[in-house]
C-alpha positions as CSV (number, residue, x, y, z in Angstrom):
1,X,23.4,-31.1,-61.0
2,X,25.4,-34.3,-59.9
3,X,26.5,-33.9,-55.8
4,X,28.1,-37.0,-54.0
5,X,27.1,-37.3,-50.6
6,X,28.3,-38.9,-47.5
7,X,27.0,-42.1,-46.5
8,X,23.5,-42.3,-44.9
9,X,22.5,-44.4,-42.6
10,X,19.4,-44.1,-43.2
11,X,19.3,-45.1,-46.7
12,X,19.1,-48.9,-46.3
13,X,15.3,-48.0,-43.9
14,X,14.8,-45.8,-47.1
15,X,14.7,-48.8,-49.9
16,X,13.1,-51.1,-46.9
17,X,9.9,-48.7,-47.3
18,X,10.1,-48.4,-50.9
19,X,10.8,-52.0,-51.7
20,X,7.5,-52.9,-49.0
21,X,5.1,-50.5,-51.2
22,X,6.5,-52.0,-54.4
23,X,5.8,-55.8,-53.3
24,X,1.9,-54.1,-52.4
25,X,2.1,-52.4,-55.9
26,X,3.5,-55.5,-57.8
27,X,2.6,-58.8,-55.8
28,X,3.5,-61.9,-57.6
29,X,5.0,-59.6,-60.7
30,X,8.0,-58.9,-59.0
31,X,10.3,-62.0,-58.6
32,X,12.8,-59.9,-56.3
33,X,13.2,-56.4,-55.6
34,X,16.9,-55.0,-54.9
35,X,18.6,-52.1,-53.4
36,X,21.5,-51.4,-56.1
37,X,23.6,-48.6,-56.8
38,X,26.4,-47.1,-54.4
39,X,23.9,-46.2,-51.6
40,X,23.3,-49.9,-50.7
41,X,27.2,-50.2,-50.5
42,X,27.9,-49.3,-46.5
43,X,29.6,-46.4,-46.1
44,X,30.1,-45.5,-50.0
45,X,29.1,-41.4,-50.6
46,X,26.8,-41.4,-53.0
47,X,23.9,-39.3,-54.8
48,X,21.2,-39.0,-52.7
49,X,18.9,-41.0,-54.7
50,X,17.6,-44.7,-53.5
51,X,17.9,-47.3,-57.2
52,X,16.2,-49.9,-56.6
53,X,15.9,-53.0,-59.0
54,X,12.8,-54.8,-59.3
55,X,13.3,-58.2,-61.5
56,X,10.4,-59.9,-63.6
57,X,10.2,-62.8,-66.1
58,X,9.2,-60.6,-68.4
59,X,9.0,-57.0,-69.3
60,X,4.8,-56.5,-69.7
61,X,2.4,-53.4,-70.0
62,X,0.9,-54.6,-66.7
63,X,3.8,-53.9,-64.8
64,X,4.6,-50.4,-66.7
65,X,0.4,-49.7,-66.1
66,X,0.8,-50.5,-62.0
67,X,3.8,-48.5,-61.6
68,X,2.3,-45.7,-63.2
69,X,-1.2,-46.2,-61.7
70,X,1.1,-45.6,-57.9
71,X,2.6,-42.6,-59.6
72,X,5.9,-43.4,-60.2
73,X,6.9,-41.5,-63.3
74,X,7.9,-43.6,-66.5
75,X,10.7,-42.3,-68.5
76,X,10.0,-43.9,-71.8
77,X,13.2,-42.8,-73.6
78,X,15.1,-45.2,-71.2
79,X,14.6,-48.5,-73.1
80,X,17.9,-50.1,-72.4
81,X,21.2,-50.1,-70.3
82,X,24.7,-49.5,-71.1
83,X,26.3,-51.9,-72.7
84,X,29.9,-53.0,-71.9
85,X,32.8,-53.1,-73.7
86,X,32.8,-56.9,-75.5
87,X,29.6,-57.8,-73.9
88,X,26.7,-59.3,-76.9
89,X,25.1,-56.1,-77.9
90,X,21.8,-57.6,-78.2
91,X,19.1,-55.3,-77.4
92,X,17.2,-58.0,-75.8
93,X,19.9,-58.8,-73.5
94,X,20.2,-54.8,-72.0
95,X,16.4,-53.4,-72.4
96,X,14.2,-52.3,-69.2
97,X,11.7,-50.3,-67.6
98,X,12.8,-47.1,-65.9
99,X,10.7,-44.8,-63.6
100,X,11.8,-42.5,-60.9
101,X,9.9,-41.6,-57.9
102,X,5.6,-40.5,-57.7
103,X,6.0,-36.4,-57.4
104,X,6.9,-35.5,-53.7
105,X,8.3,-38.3,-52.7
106,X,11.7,-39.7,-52.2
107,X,14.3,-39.6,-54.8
108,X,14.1,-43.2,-56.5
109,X,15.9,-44.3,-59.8
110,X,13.6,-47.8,-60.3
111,X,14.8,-50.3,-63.1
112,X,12.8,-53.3,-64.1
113,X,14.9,-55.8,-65.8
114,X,14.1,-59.3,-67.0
115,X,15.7,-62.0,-64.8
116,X,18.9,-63.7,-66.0
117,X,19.8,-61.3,-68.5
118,X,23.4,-59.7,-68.2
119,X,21.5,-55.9,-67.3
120,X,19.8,-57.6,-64.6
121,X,23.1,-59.4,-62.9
122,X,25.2,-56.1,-64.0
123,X,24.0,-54.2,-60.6
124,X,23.6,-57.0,-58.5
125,X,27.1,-58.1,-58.7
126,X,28.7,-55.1,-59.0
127,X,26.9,-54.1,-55.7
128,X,28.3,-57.5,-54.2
129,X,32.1,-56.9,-55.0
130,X,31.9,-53.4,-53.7
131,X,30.3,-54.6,-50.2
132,X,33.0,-57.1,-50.1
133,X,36.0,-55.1,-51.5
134,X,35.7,-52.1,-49.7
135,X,39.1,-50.8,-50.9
136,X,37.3,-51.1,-54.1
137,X,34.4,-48.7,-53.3
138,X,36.2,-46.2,-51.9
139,X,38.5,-45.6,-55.1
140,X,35.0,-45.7,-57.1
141,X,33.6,-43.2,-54.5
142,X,37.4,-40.8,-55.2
143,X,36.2,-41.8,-59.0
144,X,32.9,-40.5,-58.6
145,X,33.8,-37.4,-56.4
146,X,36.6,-36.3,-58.5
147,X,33.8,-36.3,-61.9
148,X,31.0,-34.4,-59.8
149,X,33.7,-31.9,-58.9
150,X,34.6,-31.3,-62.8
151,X,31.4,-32.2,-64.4
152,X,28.7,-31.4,-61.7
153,X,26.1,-29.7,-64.9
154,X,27.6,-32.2,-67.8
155,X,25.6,-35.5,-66.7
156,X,26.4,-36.7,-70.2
157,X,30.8,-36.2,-69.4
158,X,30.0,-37.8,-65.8
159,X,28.5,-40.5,-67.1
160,X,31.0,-41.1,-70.5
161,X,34.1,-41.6,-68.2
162,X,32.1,-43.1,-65.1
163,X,30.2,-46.2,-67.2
164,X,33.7,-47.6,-68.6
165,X,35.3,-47.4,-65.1
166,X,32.4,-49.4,-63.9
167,X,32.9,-51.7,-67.1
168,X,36.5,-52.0,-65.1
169,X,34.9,-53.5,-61.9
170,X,31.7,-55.4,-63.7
171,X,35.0,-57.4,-65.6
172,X,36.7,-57.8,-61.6
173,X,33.5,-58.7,-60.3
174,X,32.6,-61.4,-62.8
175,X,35.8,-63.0,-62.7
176,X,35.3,-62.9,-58.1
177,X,31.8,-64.5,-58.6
178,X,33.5,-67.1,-60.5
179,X,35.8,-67.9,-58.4
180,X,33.4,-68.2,-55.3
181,X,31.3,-70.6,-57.4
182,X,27.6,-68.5,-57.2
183,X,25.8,-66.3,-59.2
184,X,25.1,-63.0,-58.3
185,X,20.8,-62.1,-59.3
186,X,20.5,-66.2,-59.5
């Protein structure tokens, strides 16, 4: 069931402790490790789960064997990320390692994505406009609110209308990073 919370402060401590046990867990595999997704957006209602990105040079058994080995869960039928609208379909370009959270612990979505591909920058940037358009986040919060409300048990309808609206602001927030003259996950 899909529920939209209000704004925890205690989520950015949250991803603190989970990104410190995945740098122990990972070492020198992990070139950066990222809180994404509408909880590291201040103030944005969210689901009360931490994502968290963890970027490699490559996607290797190792790292799938370490995160296991620490319990997080794989989910092997999650090979690759939406793809948006007139973006190269390449499979390359959007494929990853998902996981969520060893059993007990904290909710965690964690995606491991090679660095400089267009699935790795995706949540960086889109995390990046939201922090700095805030009028922004809070019609994607309404957004998001409004398609809990009517599809709360159809995670499959929530996420059909909710990936192209983020398609929406992923085209706004490339066209922002190019005008400021940096590169969001660079």
């Amino acid at each position: 069931m899909i529920h939209i919370r209000e704004y925890k402060r205690s989520w950015p401590g949250d991803f603190e402790r989970i990104r410190e046990s995945l740098v122990g867990i990972l070492g020198d595999l992990a070139l950066r490790i990222d809180h994404i997704g509408s909880t590291s957006v201040p103030g944005m209602a969210a689901k009360d789960v931490i994502d968290v990105q963890v970027t490699v040079e490559t996607l290797t058994s190792e790292i799938k064997e370490r995160l296991v080995e620490a319990g997080y869960r794989h989910k092997p039928h999650v090979t690759h990320d939406h793809v948006p609208a007139g973006e190269d379909p390449g499979p390359a370009l959007w494929q990853k390692l998902f996981f969520v959270e060893p059993e007990g612990a904290r909710r965690v979505n964690l995606h491991v994505r090679s660095a400089g591909q267009p699935n790795q920058r995706y949540p960086l940037l889109f995390r990046d406009y939201l922090r700095a358009h805030p009028k922004a986040a809070g019609t994607i919060e309404r957004i998001k609110r409004e398609l809990a409300r009517r599809f709360a048990d159809d995670v499959d309808a929530y996420y059909a209308i909710k990936d192209p609206v983020y398609d929406l602001v992923w085209r706004a927030a490339q066209e922002w990073d190019s005008r400021r003259g940096r590169s969001a996950g660079g």
